[in-house]
N, C-alpha and C positions, 0 to 999 in steps of 0.2 A: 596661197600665201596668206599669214595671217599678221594683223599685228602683234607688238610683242609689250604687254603689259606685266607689272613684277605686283604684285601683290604682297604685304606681311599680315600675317595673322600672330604675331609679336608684338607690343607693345613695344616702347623704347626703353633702353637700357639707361635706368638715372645715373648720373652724376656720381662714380664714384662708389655705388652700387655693383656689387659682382653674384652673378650667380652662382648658388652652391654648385660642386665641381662633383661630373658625376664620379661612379665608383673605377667605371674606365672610359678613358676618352674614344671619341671615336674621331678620326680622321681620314677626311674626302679627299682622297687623289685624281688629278685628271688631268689625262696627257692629249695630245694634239691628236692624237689618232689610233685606232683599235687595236692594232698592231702594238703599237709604244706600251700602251695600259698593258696589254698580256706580258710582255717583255719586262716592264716591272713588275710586277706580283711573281711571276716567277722566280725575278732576284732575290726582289728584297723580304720575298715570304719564305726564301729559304726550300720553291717547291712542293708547299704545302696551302698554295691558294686554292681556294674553291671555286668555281664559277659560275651563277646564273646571270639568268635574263634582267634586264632592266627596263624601264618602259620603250625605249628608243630599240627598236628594232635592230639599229647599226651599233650599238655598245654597251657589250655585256658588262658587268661588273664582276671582277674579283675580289674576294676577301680573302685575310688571314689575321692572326693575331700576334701581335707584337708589343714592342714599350716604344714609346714617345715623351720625351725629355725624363725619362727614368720612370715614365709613372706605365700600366698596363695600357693598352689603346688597342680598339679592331680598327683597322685599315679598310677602304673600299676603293678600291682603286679601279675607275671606269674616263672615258676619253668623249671629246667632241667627235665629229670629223668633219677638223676644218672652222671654218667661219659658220657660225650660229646663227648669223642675222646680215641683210643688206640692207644695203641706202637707197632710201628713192624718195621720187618728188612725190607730193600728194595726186590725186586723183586730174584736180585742174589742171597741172603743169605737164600730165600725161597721157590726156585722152586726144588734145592735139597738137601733137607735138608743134605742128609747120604755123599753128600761130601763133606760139612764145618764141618771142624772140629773147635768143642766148642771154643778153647781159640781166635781164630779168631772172635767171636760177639760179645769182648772185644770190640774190635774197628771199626765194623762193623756199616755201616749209618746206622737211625732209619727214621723213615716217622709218623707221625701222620698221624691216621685214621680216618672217619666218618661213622657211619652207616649212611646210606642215608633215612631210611624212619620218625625218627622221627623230620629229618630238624631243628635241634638244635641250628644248627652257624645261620642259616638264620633267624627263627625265633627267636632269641635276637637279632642280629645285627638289625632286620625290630624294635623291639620295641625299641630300644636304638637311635634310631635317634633323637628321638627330646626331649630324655632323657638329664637334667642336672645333676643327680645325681643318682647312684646306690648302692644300699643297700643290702647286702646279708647276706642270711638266712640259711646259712649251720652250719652240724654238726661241730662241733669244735675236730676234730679228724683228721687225716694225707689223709683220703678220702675226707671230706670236704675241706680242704684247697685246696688238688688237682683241687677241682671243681670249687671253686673259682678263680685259677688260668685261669682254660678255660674259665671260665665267664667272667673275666678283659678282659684276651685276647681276644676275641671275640667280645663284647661290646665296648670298649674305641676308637676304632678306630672312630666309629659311632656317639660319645653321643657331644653334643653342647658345652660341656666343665667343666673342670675335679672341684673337688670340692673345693679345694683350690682356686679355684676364687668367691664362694660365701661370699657375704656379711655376717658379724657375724659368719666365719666357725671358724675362730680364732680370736676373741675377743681379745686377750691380743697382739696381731704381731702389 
């Protein structure tokens, strides 16, 4: 289990400042599970998705090419599986348990966790690179939401820029 640090190697985006827009967008899909991801690119590519490997040994990526808000975009559409990351107390509050007592992990530090073999942070943050837009495909339930959370977090720090800088994202602004 490793801890789970985000990294940018982006600068921050100024005030008002938009990045030129590339010639086609590219947009990172990711659904809750490996299954789900195949299931759309299948759909919504019409059949003509591709598939390789991705860093995470449990979640291939597909691609195809299509439009996104009318302008050209490639798709990649790849999945978690599951929860990314767990909760736990630091080292102190868990080497002995039987002498913390309970009302003490009231306010006891936490550390987010990673299981290290399905490479989860690594493999979205490698696909979000050159990601202008990410779309996600979870359960609409308090575990989904949770995963979407890890997913933002993970991903945003990575992707070329956030969507309110596309053209036509808000028509009426």
């Amino acid at each position: 289990v490793t801890n789970i640090t985000s990294v940018s190697t982006r600068g921050p985006i100024m005030a008002g400042a938009r990045p030129p827009m590339p010639p086609q967008l590219t947009v990172l899909m990711v659904a809750e599970k490996p299954s789900i991801a195949t299931s759309l690119a299948q759909v919504l590519g019409g059949g003509q998705s591709r598939k390789r490997k991705g860093i995470s040994p449990s979640s291939p990526v597909h691609e195809y090419d299509g439009s996104f808000l009318n302008m050209p975009a490639r798709f990649k559409v790849t999945s978690t599986v599951g929860h990314m990351w767990s909760l736990d107390f630091t080292k102190e509050f868990n080497q002995n348990q039987q002498k913390v007592h309970p009302v003490e992990l009231f306010d006891a530090p936490t550390i987010h966790l990673e299981e290290p073999r399905p490479r989860m942070s690594e493999h979205l943050a490698h696909e979000a690179q050159d990601a202008d837009v990410l779309v996600l495909w979870l359960d609409c339930d308090r575990e989904g939401e949770n995963i979407c959370f890890e997913v933002i977090t993970t991903v945003h720090p990575y992707m070329r820029c956030a969507a309110g800088n596309l053209p036509g994202a808000y028509p009426d602004a």
